[in-house]
C-alpha positions in Angstrom: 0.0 0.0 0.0 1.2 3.7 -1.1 1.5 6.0 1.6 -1.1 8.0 -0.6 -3.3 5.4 0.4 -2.5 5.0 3.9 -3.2 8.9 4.8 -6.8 8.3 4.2 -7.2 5.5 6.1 -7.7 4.6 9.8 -5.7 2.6 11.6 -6.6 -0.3 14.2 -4.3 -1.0 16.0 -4.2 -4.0 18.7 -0.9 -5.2 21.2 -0.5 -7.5 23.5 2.1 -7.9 26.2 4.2 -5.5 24.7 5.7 -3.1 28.3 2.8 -2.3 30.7 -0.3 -3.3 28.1 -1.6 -6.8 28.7 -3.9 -6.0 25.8 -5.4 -2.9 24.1 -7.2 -1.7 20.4 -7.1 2.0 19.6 -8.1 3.2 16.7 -6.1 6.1 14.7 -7.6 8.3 12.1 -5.2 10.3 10.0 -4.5 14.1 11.3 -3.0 14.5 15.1 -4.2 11.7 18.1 -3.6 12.8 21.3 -2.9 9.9 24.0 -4.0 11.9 27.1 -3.4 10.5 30.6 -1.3 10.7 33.9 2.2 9.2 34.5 1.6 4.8 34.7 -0.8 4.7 32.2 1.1 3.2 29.3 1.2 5.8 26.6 4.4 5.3 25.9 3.8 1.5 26.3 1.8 2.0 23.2 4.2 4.8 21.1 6.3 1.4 21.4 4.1 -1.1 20.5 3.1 1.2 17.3 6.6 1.8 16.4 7.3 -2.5 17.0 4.4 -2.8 14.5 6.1 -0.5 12.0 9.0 -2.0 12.0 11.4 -0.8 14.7 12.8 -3.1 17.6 13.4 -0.8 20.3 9.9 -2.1 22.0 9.9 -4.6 25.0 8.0 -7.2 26.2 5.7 -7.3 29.6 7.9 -7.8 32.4 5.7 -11.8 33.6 5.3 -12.6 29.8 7.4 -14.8 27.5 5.5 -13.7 24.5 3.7 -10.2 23.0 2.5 -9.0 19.3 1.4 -6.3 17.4 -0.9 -6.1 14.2 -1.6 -2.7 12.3 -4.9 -2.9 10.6 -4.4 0.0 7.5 -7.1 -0.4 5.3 -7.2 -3.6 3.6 -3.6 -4.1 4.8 -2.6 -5.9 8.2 1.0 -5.8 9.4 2.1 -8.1 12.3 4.7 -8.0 14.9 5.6 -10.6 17.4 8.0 -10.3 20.1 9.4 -13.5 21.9 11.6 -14.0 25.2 15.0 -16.4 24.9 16.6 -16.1 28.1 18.1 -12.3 28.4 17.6 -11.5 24.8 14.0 -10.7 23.0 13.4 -11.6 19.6 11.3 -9.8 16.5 9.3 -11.8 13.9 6.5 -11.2 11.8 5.8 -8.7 8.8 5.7 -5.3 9.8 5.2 -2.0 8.1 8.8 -1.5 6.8 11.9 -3.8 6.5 14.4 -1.2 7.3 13.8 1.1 10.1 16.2 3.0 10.1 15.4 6.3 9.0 11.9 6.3 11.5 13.9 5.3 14.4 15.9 8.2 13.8 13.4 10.9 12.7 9.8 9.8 12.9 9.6 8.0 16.1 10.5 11.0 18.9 10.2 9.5 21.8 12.7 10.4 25.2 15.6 8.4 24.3 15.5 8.8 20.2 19.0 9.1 19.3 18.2 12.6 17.3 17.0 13.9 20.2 19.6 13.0 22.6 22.6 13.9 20.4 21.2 17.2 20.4 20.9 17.3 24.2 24.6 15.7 24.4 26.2 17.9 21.9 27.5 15.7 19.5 28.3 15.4 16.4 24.4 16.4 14.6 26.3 15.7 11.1 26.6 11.8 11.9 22.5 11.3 12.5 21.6 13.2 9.1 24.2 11.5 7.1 23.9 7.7 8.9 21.4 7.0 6.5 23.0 7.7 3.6 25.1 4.7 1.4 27.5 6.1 0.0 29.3 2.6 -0.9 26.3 2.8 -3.4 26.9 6.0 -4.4 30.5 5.3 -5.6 29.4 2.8 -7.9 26.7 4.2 -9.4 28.9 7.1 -9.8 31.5 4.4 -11.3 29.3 3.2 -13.4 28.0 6.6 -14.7 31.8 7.4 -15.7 32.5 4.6 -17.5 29.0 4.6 -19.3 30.2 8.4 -20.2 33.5 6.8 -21.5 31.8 4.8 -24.1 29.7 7.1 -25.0 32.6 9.8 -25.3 34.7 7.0 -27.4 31.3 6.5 -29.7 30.9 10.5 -30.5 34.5 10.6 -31.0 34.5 8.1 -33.9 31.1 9.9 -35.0 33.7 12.9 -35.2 36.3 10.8 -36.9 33.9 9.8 -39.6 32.5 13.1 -40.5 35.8 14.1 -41.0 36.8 11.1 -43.5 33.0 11.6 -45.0 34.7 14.2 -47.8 37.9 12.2 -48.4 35.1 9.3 -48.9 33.4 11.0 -51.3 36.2 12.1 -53.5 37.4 8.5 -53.6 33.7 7.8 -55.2 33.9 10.4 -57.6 36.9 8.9 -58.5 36.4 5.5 -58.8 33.2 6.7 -60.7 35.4 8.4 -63.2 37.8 5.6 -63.4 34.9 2.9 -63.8 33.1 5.2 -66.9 36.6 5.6 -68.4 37.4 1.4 -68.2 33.7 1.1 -70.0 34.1 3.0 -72.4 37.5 1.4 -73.1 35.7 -2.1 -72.9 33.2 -1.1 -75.0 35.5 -0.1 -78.3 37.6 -3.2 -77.7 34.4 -4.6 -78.0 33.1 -2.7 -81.1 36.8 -3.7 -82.3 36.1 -7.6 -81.9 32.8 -7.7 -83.9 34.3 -6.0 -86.7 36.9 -8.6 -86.9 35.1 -11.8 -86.4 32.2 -10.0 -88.6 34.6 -10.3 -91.2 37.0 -13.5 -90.3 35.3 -16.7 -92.5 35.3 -19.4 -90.3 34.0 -22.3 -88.7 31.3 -21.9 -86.1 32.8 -24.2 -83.9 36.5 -22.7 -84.0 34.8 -19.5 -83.2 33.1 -20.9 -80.0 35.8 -23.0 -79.1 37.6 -19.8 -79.2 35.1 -17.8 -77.0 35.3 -20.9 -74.6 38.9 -20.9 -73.9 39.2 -16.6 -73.6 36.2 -17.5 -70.8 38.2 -20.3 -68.7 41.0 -17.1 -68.9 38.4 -14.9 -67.9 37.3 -17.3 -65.0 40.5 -18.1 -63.6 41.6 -14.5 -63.2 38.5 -13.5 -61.7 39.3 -16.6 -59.3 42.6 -15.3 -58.6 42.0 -11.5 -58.1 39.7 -13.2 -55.4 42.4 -14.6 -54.0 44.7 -12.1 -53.9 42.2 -9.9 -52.0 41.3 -12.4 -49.7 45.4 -12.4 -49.4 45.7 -8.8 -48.9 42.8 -8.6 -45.9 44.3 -11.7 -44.1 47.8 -9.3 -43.8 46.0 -6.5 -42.9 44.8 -8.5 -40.3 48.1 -9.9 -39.5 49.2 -6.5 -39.1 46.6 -5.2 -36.6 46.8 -8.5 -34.9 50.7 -7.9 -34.4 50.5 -4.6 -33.0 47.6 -5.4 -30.6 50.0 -8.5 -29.5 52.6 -5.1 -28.8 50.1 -3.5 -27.2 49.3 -5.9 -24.8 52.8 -6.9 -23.8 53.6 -3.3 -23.3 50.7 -3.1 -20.8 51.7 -6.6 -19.3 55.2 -5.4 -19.1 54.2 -1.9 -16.9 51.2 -3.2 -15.3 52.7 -4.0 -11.4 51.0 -7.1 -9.9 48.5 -6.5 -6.7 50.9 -6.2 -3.7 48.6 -8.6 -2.0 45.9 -11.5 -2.3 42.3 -10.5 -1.9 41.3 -13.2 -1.0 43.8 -12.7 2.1 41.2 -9.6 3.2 38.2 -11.5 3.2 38.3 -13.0 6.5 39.4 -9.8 7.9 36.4 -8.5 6.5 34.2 -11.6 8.2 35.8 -10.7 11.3 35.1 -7.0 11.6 31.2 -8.0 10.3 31.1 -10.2 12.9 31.7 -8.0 15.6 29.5 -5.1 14.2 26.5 -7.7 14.3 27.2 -8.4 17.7 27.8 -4.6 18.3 24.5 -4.5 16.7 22.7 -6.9 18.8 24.5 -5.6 22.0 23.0 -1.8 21.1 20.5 -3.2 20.4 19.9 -4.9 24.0 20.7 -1.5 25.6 18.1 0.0 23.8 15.8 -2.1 25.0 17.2 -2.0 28.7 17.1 1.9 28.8 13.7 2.2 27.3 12.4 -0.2 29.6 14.2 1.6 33.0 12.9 4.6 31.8 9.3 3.3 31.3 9.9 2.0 34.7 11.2 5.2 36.4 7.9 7.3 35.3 6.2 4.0 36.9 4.8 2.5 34.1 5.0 -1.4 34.2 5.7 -1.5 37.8 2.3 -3.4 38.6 0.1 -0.9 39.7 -3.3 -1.8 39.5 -5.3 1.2 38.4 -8.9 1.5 39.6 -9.3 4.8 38.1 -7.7 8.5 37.5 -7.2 9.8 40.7 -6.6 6.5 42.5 -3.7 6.3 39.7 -2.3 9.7 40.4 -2.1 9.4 44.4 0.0 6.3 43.7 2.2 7.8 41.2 2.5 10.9 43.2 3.3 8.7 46.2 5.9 7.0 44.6 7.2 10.4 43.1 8.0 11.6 46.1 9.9 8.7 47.8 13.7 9.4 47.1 14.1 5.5 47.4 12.6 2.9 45.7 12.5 -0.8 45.3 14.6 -1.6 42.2 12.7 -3.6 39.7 15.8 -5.9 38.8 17.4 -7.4 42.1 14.7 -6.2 44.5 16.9 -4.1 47.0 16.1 -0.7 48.0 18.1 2.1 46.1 17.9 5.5 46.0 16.0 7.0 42.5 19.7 9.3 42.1 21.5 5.9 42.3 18.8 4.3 39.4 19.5 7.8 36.9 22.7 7.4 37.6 23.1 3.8 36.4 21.0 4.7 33.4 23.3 7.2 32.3 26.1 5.0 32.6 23.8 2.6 30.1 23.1 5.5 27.8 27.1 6.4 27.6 27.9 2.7 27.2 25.6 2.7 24.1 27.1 5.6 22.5 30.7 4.4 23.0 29.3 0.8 21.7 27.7 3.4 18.8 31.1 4.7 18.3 32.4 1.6 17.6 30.3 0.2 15.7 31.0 3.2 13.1 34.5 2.5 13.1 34.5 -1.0 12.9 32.1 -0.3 9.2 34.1 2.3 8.1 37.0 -0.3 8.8 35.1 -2.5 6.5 34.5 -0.1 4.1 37.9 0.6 2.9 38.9 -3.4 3.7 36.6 -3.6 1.0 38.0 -0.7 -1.0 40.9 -2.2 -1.1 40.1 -6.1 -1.5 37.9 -4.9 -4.8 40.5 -2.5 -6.4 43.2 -5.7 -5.8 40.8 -7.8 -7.2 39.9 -5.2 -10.0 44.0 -5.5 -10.6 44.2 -8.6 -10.9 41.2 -9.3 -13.1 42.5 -6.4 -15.5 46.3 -8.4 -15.6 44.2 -11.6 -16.4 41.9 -10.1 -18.9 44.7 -8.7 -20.9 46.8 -12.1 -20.7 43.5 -13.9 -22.0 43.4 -11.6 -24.7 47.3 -12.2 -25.5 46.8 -15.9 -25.4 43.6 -14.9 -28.1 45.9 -12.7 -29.7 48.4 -14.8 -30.2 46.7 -18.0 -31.2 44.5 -15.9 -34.1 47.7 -14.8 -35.4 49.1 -18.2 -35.6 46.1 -19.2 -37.8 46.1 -15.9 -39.9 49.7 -16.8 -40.9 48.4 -20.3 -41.8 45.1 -19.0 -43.8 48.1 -16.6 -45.5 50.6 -18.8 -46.8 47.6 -21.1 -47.7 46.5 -18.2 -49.7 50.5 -17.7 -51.4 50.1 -21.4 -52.7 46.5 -21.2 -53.9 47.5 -18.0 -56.0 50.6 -19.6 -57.2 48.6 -22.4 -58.2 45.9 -20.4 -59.9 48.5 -18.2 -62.0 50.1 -21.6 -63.5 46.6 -22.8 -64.7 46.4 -18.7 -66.3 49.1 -19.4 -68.1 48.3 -22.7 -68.6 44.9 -21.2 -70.1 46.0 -18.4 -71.8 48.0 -21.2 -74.1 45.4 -23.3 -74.4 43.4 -20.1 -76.3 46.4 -19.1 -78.0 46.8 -22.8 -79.9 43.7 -22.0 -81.7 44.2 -20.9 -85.4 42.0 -18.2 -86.5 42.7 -16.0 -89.3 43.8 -12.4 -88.0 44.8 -14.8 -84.9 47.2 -12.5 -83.2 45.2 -9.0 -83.2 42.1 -11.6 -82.6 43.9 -12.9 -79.3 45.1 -9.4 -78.4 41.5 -7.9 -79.0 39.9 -10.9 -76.2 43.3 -10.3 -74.1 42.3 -6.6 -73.4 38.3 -7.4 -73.3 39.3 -10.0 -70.9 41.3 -7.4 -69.1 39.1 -4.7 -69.2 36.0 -6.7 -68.1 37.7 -8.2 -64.3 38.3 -4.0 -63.8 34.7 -3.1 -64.6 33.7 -6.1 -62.3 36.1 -4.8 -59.8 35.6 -1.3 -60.1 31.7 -1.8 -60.1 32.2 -4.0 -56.8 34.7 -1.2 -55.2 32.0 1.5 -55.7 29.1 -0.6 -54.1 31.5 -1.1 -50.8 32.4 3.2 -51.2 28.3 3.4 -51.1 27.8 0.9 -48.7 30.3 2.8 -46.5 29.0 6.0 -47.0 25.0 5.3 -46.2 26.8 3.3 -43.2 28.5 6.2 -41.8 25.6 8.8 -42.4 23.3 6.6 -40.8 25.8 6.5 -37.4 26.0 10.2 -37.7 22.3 10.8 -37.7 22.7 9.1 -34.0 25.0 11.7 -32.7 22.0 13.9 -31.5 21.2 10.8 -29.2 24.2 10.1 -28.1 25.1 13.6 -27.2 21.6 13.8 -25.2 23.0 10.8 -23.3 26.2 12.1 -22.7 24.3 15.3 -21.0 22.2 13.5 -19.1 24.8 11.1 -17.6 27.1 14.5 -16.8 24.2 15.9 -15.2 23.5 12.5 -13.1 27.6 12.2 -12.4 27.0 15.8 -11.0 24.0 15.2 -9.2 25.7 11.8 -7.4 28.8 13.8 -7.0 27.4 16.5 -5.0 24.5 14.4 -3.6 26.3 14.0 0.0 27.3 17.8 0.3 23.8 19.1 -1.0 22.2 16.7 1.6 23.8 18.4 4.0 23.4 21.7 3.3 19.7 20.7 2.6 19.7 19.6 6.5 21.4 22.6 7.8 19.1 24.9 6.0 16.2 23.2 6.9 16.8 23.3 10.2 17.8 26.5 10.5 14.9 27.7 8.5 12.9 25.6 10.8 14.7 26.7 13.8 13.6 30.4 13.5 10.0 29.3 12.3 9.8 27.3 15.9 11.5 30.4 17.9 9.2 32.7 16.5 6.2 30.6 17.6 7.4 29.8 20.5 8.7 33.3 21.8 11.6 32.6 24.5 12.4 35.7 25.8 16.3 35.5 25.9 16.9 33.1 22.8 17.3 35.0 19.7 18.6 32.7 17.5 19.4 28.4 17.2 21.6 27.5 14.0 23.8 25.0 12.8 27.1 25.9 11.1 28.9 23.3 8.5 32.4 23.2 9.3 35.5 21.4 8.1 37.9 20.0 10.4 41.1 18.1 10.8 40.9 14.4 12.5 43.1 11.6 12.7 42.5 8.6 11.2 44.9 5.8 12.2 48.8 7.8 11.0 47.0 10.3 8.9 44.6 13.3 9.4 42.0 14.1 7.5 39.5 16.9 6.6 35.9 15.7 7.6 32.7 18.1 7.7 31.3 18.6 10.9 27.7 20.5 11.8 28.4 22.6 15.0 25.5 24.0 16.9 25.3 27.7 17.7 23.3 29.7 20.5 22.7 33.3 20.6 21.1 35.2 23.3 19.8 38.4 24.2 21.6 40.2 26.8 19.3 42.6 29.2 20.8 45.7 27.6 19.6 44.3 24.0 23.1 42.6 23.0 23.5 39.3 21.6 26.0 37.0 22.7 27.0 33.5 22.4 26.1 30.1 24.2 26.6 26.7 24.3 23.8 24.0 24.2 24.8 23.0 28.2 23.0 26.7 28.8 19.6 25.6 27.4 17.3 25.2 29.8 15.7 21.9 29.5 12.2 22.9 27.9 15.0 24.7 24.4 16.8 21.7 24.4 14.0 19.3 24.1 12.5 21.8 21.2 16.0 21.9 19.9 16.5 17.8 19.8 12.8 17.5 18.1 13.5 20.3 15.7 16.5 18.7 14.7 14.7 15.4 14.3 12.2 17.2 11.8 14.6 18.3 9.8 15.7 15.3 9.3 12.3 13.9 8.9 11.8 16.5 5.7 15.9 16.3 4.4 15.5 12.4 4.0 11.9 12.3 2.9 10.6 10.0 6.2 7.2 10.5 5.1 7.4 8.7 1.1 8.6 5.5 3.8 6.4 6.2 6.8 3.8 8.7 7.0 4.2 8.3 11.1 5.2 10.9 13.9 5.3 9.9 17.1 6.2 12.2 20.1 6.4 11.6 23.7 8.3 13.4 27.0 7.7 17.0 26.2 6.8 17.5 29.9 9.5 19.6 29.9 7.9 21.9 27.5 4.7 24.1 28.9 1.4 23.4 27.3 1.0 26.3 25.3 4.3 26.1 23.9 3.6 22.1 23.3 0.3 23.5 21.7 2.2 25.7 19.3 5.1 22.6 18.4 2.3 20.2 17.9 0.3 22.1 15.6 3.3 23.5 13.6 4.6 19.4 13.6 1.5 18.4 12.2 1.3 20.3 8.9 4.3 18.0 8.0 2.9 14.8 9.0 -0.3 12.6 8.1 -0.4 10.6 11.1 0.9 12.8 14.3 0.7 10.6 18.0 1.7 12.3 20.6 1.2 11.2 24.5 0.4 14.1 26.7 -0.5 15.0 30.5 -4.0 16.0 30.5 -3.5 19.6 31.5 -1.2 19.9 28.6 -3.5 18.3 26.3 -6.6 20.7 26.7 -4.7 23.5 25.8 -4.6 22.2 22.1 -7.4 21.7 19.3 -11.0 20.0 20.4 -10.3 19.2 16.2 -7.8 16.9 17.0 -8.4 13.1 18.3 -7.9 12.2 21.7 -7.7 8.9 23.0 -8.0 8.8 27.0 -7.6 5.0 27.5 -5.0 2.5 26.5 -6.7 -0.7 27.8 
């Protein structure tokens, strides 16, 4: 199903044992839901089921369950999600919404710990996000491929160019081979004219006359056989000769071409090894995903096994627990303070980036193992292709040089039986013999050139139309060459416009938000490309970079600079999910899934939420967002609010 289709349909959506629901259906219809409700009453239990259904895996099971699901209901379309326990890990099956979710765990699904959001909030590197989903390993050979398809096509218009220049020389050939051919008729025909007369008046026997006639035509034959021959002759040593100085060629590039400095095939398990551990990175991110998302569900006491009777029942418990500094931790059962519990979870949420770290290292490790392995394999492929094609080489010219001196005694051959001939006729006695025998010598002579001529001509025209037919193609091909310029440009740039398309847009977006919002102090959020220096391994090199600026009003109206540590928490959440939707518009989130989901803007006050959720939702068909009841009625009654999860 299109996502043209999805946006006007509702969505039913049903989970089951997936963190605090035992089992719920809510129904979504396209614009803005609001899920309204206190603290530990599995909103965000839900955001995570939805985003399980759609594909991502940072959902967790209920805590006394071995087992959970998730089916999406979208029109006519069901998508299904099942989650199973094995021992610490959890495992994903089914067929969600998309096979790669990548790009809506980064920028559609905005919950507290999206990784958007937080790298905002840490100050790191913003460029990494917007870029991870870019491969450029794909990009580099379909820019490969584009150059060498522009080769040929440069090498084709180049010939085209080589033609149209021969074209005239071409045609003065066939004006003079047309010349020469009128000229030999003309000749042919008074030698003929010549003939008559004689044998007009010559008295003799029918039969000498045709045995005459017969023996001129064996002549007349046998040459014809042998200028055969001797063309056939001439065009197997042209071939020799082109054969002989591709056989140079390809010994001269033998000769300088150095062999790969090392085996490829040597790489590969280097390559397994490094794959290896960036799965099991993978998985063990993966896991910590899970456990953060699940301590934090836990922390704002959801899944903790509080029966809820109703609304205020729910809120004296959660307020009760809220207020104890210690609790009873969920894992080994021992009393710990909540400092000790954020504290851990940090810990977690650093162990993840460093394992996030890397796991990018380790791939671009891979990436030029693979660099290398396929230019040495690339190498050595080239140094085999050309000594195929000097074994080819060598082996046609051995049996051109065979079809040749074949060719020496066949003409030999076919010169004796001339002569041979040419006796034979001269034997017979006619009266007026020798002008007679002269007369059929030069008819004879003249009639193989007229053939000849005749035949050169039709190869000149054949030529010609040939190479006026290629040249009517040179519009084509010069279309083709623009358009694969224009795509080599486009691929070549592709990475640098991306970014520049993600710093703009958040910028622009940045001072769209700001001026809803209206912080008093905060004049101005942007994000600055920059080039740096790094080291990489023995050698530094330059590497783009998108630093995050802050500029603030002083009281006496001056601006100054400050770093993202100064935010108070409410600009750095609006900061993070402003990032996020940038990235959401750069990468076109919403042609793959036409999903926003936002959750943990407590932070933010409700009319300011108001403002961010109404902006958010112009770029979105489907916007879920889980909100406190007193932050939730100070947004649309248009919108769709959803009070109950079970």
């Amino acid at each position: 199903m299109t996502t043209e289709q999805i946006t006007e349909s509702q969505v039913q959506i049903s989970v089951r044992n997936i963190g605090g629901i035992e089992k719920s259906e809510v129904t979504i219809p396209p614009g803005v839901s609001i899920l309204t409700g206190r603290n530990a009453t599995n909103r965000t239990s839900f955001l995570t089921a939805l985003m399980a259904g759609l594909g991502s895996e940072q959902a967790s099971l209920k805590g006394d369950t071995e087992k959970g699901s998730v089916t999406l209901d979208i029109g006519e379309e069901t998508y299904t999600r099942t989650l199973t326990r094995h021992d610490d890990t959890v495992s994903f099956d089914g067929d969600p919404y998309l096979n790669d979710p990548e790009l809506a765990d980064l920028f559609a699904f905005l919950l507290e710990n999206n990784e958007a959001r937080r790298t905002v909030a840490r100050g790191d590197d913003l460029r990494e996000i917007i870029m991870r989903p870019i491969d450029t390993d794909r990009i580099d050979a379909e820019i490969e491929s584009c150059r060498r398809k522009r080769e040929e096509v440069d090498n084709e218009l180049q010939q085209l160019e080589q033609l149209e220049q021969t074209l005239p020389e071409l045609e003065e050939k066939r004006h003079e081979k047309e010349a020469e051919l009128e000229e030999v008729r003309d000749k042919f025909v008074t030698v003929q004219a010549e003939l008559e007369e004689i044998e007009t008046g010559v008295e003799q026997s029918r039969s000498r006359k045709q045995e005459l006639e017969k023996a001129f035509q064996r002549v007349r034959d046998a040459r014809s056989e042998l200028e055969d021959l001797e063309f056939k002759l001439e065009t197997e040593r042209s071939t020799l000769s082109e054969l002989s100085s591709e056989r140079e060629e390809l010994e001269e590039t033998l000769a300088e071409t150095e062999p790969p400095e090392e085996d490829p095939n040597r790489l590969e398990g280097r390559i397994q090894e490094l794959r290896s551990r960036k799965r099991a990175l993978d998985d063990t991110i993966s896991q910590l995903a899970n456990v953060v998302s699940f301590n934090e569900d836990m922390l704002e006491k959801e899944g903790l096994g509080i029966v809820e009777t109703d609304t205020e029942e729910s809120a004296d418990l959660t307020d009760a627990l809220t207020a104890n500094e210690n609790v009873s931790c969920w894992t080994c059962g021992s009393t710990v303070g909540t400092e000790q519990i954020e504290t851990t979870l940090d810990q977690l949420r650093d162990l993840r980036s460093e394992k996030l770290e890397e796991r990018n290292n380790i791939e671009s490790q891979v990436t030029k193992l693979t660099n290398k392995r396929s230019s040495l394999r690339n190498k050595r492929q080239e140094i085999e292709q050309a000594e195929d094609q000097l074994r080819g080489v060598e082996d046609e010219i051995e049996a051109t040089n065979e079809r040749i001196t074949e060719l020496e005694n066949r003409i030999e051959t076919k010169r004796t039986e001339i002569g041979e001939l040419e006796n034979e006729a001269e034997s017979i006695e006619v009266e007026d013999h020798d002008e007679v025998l002269e007369l059929h010598r030069k008819s004879n002579e003249l009639e193989l050139q007229v053939d000849r001529l005749e035949d050169d001509l039709g190869k000149i025209d054949e030529e010609i139309a040939e190479r006026e037919k290629a040249l009517e193609e040179r519009g084509q091909l010069e279309a083709e060459r623009e358009e694969l310029t224009e795509r080599l440009t486009d691929l070549r740039t592709r990475v640098e416009r991306i970014e520049k398309d993600a710093v703009t847009a958040f910028n622009d977006h940045m001072e769209t938000v700001l001026d809803i919002l209206e912080y008093d102090n905060l004049d101005r959020i942007w994000i600055e490309r920059r080039q740096e220096e790094v080291r990489e391994g023995r050698r530094k090199v330059t590497k783009n970079r998108f630093e995050l600026h802050i500029v603030r009003a002083a009281a006496d109206g001056s601006a100054y600079e400050d770093t993202i540590d100064h935010l108070s928490e409410s600009e750095r959440e609006v900061t993070g999910l402003v990032f996020a939707l940038a990235g959401y518009l750069v990468h076109d989130v919403h042609e793959v899934v036409p999903f926003v989901l936002l959750d943990s803007l407590e932070a933010i006050d409700s009319d300011r939420i108001r403002r961010l959720v109404d902006y958010f939702s112009t770029h979105a068909d489907y916007l879920i967002s889980a909100l406190l009841p007193e932050d939730a009625e100070a947004l649309s009654s248009e919108y769709t609010y959803v009070t109950s999860i079970d």
